[in-house]
C-alpha positions as CSV (number, residue, x, y, z in Angstrom):
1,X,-6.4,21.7,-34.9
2,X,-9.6,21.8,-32.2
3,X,-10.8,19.0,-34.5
4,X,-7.6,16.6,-34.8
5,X,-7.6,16.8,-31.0
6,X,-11.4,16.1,-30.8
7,X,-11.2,13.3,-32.8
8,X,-7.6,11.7,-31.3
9,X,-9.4,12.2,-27.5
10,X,-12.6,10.5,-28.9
11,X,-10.4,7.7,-30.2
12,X,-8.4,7.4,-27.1
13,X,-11.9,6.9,-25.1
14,X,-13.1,4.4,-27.2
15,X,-10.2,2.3,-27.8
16,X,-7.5,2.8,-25.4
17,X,-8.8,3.7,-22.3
18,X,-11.5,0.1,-22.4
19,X,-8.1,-1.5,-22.4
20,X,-6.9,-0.6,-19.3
21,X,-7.8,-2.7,-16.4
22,X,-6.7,-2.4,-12.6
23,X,-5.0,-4.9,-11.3
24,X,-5.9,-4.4,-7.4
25,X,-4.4,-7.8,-6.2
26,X,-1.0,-6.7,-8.0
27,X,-1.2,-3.2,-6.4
28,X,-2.0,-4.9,-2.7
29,X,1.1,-7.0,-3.3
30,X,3.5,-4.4,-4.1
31,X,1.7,-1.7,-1.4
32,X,2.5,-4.3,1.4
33,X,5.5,-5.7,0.2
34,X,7.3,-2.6,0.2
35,X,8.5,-0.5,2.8
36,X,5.5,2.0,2.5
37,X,3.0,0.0,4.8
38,X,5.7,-0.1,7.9
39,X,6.3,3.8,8.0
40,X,3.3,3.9,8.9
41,X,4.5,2.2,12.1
42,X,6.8,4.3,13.0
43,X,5.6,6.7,15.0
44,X,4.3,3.7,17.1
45,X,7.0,1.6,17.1
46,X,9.9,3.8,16.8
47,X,12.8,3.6,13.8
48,X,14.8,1.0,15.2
49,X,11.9,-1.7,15.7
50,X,10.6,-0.7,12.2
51,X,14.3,-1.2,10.5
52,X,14.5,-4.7,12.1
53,X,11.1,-5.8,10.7
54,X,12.1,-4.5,7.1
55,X,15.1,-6.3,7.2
56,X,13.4,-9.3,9.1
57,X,10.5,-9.5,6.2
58,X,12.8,-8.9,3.0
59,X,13.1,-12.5,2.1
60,X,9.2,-13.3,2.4
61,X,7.2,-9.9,2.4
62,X,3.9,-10.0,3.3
63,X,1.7,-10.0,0.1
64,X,-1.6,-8.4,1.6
65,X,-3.5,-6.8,4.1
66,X,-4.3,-9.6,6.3
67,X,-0.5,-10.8,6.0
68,X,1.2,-7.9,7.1
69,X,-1.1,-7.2,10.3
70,X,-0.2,-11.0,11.2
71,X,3.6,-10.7,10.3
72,X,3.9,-7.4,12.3
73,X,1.2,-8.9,15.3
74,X,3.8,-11.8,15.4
75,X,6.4,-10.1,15.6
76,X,6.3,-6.9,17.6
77,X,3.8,-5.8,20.8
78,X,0.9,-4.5,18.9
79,X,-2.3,-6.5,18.2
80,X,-3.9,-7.3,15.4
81,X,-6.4,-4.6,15.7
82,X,-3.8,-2.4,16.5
83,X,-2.3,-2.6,13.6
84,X,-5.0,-2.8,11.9
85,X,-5.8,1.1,13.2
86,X,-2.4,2.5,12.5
87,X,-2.6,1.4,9.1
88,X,-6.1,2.9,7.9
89,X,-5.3,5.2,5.1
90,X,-6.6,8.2,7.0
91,X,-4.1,7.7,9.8
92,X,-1.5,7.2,7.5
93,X,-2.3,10.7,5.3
94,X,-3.1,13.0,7.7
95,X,-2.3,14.2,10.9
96,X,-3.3,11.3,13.5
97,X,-6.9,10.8,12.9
């Protein structure tokens, strides 16, 4: 048995797992075109402002990074670089940093 499993986790190494590629631009997409990105945002802009920008960006979501820290600097009072900060992923996994 120890060597059936050896040999299936030696072919999955070499012939499955090469296979697999990251797609980072299709994980940016769906990241900031989902709803994830603006919770962030809520503790800065409170619930209500957050709804109306969900609701606001469903028909054209931002698609990146740089699109939804323009989207949300258009269209609410925090900079750029503001929301730029409140985005990093250590502010948005932990408590505040």
């Amino acid at each position: 048995a120890i060597d059936a499993t050896e040999q299936a986790l030696q072919t999955l190494a070499l012939r499955f797992l090469p296979l697999l590629q990251i797609d980072t631009a299709k994980i940016e997409r769906n990241l900031y075109s989902s709803a994830t990105m603006l919770n962030a945002l809520v503790p800065i802009l409170g619930y209500a402002k957050v709804k109306q920008l969900y609701y606001a960006c469903r028909t054209n979501p931002p698609d990146s990074r740089d699109s939804f820290i323009s989207y949300i600097s258009n269209n609410s009072e925090l900079t750029a670089d503001e929301v730029a900060i409140a985005i990093r992923p250590e502010r948005c996994t932990s408590s505040g940093l």
